[in-house]
N, C-alpha and C positions, 0 to 999 in steps of 0.2 A: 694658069698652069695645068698641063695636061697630067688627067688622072695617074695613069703609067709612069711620069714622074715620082709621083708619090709611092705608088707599089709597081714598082720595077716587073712583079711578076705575073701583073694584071690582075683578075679575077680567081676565083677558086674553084678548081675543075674537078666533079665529081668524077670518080673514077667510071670509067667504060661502061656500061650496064652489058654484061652479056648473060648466058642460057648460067654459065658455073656462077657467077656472083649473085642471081635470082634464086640458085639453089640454096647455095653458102647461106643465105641471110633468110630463106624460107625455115633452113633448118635448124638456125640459131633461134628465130622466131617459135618452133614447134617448141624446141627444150626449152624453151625460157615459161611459155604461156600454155604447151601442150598443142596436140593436131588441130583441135575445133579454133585454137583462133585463125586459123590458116584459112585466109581469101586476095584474092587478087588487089583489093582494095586496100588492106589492113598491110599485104606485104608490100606496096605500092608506097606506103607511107613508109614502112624500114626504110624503105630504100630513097626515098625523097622522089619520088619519078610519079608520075599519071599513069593508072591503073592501065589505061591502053596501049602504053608502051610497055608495057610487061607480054604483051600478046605475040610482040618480035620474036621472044625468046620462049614462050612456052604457048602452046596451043587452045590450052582449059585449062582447068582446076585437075583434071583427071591426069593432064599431060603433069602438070607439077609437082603434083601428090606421087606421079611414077618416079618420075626426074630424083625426088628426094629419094623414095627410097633406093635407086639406083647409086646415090650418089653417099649413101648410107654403106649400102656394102662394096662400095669400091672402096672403104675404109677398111674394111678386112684383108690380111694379108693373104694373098694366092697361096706362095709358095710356103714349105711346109719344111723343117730340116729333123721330120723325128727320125728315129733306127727302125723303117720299115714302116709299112703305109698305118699301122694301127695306132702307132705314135704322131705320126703325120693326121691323119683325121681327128685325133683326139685335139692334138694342138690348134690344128686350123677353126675346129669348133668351138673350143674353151677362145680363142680368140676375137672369134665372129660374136661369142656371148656377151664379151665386155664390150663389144662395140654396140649392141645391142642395149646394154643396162645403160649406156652414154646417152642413147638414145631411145626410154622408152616407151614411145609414140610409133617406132619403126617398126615391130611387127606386125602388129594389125597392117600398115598401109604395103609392106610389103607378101603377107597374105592375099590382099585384096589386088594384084597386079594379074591386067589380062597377059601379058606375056612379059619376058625378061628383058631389063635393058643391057646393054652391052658389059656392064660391075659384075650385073647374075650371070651372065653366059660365061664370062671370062672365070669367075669362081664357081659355077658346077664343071666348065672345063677341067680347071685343076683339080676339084674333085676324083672327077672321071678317072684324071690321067696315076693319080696314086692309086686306086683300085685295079684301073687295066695295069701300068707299074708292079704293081706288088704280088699280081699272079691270079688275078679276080678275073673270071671270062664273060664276058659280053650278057649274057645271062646273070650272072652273079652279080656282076656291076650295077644290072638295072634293079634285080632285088634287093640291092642295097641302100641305091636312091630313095625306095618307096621305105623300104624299114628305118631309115636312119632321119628321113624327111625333114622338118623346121630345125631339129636339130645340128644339122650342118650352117645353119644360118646362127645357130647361139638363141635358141628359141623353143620352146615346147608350149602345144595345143593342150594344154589342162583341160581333162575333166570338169572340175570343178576349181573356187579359188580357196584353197587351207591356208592361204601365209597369214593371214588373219589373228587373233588373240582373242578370245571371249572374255568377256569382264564375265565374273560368277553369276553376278544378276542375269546376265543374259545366256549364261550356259543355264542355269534354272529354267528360263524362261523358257529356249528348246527346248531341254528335256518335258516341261511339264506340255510346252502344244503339241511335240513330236514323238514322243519316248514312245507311245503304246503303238500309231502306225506307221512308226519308218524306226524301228530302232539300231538298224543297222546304221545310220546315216550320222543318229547322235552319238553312238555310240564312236564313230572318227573325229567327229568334230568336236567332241572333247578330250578323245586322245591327242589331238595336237595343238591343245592349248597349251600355255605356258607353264600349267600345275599339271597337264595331262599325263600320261603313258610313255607316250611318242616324246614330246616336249613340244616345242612351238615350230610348226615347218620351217627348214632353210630350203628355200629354192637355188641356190645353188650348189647345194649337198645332192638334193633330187635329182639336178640335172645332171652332174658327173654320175651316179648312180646309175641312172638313164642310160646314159652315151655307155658309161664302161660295158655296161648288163649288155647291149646291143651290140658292143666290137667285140667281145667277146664270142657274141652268138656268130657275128659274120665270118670269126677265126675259125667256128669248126664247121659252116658249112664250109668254108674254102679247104679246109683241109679232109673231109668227108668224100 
């Protein structure tokens, strides 16, 4: 009796391997296990295929590592429906942010990009176009790229990292190796502990803070 008899539908067909299904499952791969497990080999195996047929679809590690984040922020939405562009950039930001906390492996690799894939052009386009839209001149527009910068992606380049909590023992312990030559330093990183001053950093408190502190600024050079 012929096999096909038995299963009318024949064998079981992996779906197509193409460049977006290498992405999909790179990126599912990143959130699950974070960026460092990400190699050709390990994503070779998600996907059930030979490491060297992944090379159809992506060029390097460099090419894949771009690919994702590209493929990170074409999950942010373009278009933008606030009342006037200071609503419209706020939205698109706090938007790009959650996509961002979905995924937080994607700044760093999208920091690290020698140039934009077609997701980032397509989204500083729309950018662009609610600033030039809203009454912002070609000049203003570009100071505004540079002032509003990771931010537009739902991201900020900290200083330092405060989301942290000190256990008492170990705010003791700063203060007693640091307190006499850097007291300025103990003295924040105990303000935003959890019994501090401050209270315990919200990073997404900071970052609407941030962005509003910033549209604002760009409202009065534009009206200036």
């Amino acid at each position: 009796m012929k096999l096909s008899a038995l299963n009318p539908a024949g064998p079981e067909r992996r779906p197509q391997l193409t460049r977006e299904r290498v992405m999909a499952a790179a990126i599912e791969l990143a959130d699950r296990e974070g960026i460092e497990s990400i190699s050709m080999r390990r994503l070779a195996q998600e996907l059930g295929v030979e490491a060297m047929s992944l090379y159809t679809h992506v060029r390097s590690k460099n090419d894949l590592l771009d690919g994702m984040a590209d493929a990170v922020i074409s999950q942010v939405p373009v278009s933008a429906e606030g009342a006037g562009w200071k609503a419209s950039l706020r939205q698109l930001s706090l938007a790009a942010r959650g996509v961002m906390l979905r995924h937080p492996w994607a700044p760093r690799i999208v920091e690290a990009q020698a140039t934009p894939g077609p997701a980032a052009l397509q989204y500083v386009n729309g950018v662009l176009g609610i600033l030039r839209e809203g009454g912002f001149s070609i000049t203003q527009t570009h100071h505004a790229l540079h002032i509003l910068g990771s931010r537009l992606l739902g991201f900020t380049q900290a200083l330092f990292d405060d989301s942290g909590d000190l256990e008492p023992e170990a705010a003791a312990a700063l203060a007693s190796a640091l307190g006499a030559s850097h007291p300025y330093v103990v003295e924040m990183a105990l303000a935003v502990t959890h019994g501090g001053a401050l209270g315990r950093c919200d990073d997404d408190a900071e970052f609407e803070f941030a962005l509003d502190f910033l549209l604002d600024g760009l409202a009065r050079m534009q009206s200036g």
